[in-house]
C-alpha positions in Angstrom: -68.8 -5.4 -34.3 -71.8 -4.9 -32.2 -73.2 -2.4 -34.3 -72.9 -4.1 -37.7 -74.7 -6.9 -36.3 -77.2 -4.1 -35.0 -77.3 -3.0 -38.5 -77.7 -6.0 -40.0 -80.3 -7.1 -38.1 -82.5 -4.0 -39.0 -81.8 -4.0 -42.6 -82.6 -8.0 -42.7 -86.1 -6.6 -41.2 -86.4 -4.4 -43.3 -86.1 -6.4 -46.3 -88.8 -8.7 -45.0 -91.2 -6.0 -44.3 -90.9 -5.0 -48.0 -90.9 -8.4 -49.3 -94.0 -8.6 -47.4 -95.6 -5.5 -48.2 -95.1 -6.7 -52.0 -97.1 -9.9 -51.0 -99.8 -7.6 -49.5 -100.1 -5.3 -52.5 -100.7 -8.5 -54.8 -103.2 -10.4 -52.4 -105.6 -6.7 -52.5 -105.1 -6.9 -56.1 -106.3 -10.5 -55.7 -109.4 -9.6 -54.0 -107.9 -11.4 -50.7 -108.3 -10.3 -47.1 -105.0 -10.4 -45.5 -106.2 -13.1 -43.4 -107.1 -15.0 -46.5 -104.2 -14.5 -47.7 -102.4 -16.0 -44.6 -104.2 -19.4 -44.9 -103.0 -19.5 -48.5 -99.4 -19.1 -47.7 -99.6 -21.7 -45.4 -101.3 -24.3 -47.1 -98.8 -23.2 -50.3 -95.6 -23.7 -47.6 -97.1 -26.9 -46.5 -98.0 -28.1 -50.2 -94.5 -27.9 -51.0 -93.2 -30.1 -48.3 -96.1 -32.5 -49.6 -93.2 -34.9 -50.6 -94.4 -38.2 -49.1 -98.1 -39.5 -48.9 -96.8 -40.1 -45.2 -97.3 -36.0 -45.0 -101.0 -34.8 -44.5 -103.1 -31.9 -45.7 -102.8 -29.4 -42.8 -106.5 -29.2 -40.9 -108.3 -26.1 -40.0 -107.3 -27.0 -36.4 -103.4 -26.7 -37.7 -104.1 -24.0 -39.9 -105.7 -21.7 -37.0 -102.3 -22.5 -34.4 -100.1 -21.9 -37.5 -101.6 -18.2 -37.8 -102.8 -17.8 -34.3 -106.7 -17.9 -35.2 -109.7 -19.3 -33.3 -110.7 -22.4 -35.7 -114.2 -21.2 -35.6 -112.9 -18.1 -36.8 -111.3 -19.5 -40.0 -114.1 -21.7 -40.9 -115.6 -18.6 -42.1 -112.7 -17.9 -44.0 -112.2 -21.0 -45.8 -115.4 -21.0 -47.1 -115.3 -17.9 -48.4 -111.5 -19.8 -50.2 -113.8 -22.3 -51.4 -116.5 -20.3 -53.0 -113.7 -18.5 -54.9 -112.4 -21.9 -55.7 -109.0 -21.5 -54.0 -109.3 -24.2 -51.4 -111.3 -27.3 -51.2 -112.3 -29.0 -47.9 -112.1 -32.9 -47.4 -112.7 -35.3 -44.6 -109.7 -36.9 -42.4 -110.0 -40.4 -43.6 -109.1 -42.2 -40.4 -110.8 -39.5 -37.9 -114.1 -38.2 -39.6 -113.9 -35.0 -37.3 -111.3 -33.7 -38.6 -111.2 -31.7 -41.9 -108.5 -30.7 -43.8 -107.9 -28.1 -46.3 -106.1 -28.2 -50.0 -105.7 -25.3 -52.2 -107.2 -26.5 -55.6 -104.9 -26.1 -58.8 -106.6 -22.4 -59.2 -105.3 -21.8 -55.8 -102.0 -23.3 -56.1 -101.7 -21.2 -59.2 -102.5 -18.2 -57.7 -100.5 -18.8 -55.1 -97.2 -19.8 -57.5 -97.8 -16.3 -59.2 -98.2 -14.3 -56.4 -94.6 -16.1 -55.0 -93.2 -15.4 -58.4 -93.9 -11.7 -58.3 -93.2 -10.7 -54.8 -90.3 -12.8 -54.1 -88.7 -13.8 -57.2 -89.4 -10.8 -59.4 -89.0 -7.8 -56.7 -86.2 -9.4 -55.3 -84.4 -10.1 -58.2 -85.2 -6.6 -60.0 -83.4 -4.9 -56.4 -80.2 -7.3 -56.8 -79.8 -7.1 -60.6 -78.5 -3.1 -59.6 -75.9 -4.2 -57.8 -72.7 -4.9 -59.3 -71.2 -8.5 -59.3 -68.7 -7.7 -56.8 -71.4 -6.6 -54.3 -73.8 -9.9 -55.6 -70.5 -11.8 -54.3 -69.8 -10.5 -51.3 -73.8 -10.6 -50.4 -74.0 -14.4 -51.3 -70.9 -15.4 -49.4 -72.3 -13.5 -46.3 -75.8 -15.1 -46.6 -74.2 -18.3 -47.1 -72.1 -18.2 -43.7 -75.2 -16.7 -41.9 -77.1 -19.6 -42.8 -74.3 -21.7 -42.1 -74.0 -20.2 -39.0 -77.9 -19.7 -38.3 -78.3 -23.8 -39.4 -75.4 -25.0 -36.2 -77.3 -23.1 -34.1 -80.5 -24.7 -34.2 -78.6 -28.3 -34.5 -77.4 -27.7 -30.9 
């Protein structure tokens, strides 16, 4: 038992690394530094939860502790983001001090295609080999891990 789980593990690493690698390979062909490409993802992750006007556009502050950065440090970055008109910059409008960061709808579509490629499309390419039987047995798996992962966290 203790080594399937071993073996699981590494494999479930694996996958990421590649899945990651993929996103890598599209940022360079995007002209993005990987660090650029790190502030994307997170405003994209944080645009998607966007669900309620209740939910603010992260600041550079929360942006630099998301990816571990100085926020000096990704000042620099974002502008270089806005002169490629990937991000735009506005004002807090109840602290002036604070400025938060949007991905514009060139950046939001950037970031949808590059999701769609490395995720969906690689991903889906690697599981369309297998045979249904296999597809089953993987779902059923990753459902219970998830199941499993999910009671953990709610304790």
């Amino acid at each position: 038992m203790q080594e399937n789980i071993v073996e699981i593990q590494k494999n479930l690493e694996q996958i990421n690394k590649l899945v990651r690698s993929k996103y890598r390979e599209i940022a360079q062909e995007c002209n993005l530094t990987l660090e650029q490409f790190h502030i994307l993802i997170e405003l994209h992750f944080h645009h998607g939860s966007m669900i309620s006007e209740d939910i603010l556009p992260l600041s550079i502050g929360e942006i630099a502790e998301d990816i571990g950065k100085a926020p000096h440090t990704l000042s620099e970055r974002i502008k270089r983001l806005e002169k490629k008109d990937l991000v735009k910059k506005v004002r807090d409008k109840k602290d002036l001090r604070i400025t938060r960061v949007l991905l514009t709808h060139k950046g939001q579509a950037l970031m949808n295609r590059i999701e769609n490629e490395s995720s969906n499309i690689f991903v889906y390419n690697a599981l369309e080999k297998m045979d249904e039987k296999s597809l089953n047995k993987l779902l059923n798996g990753l459902k219970q891990l998830n199941k499993n992962l999910s009671s953990e966290i709610d304790h």
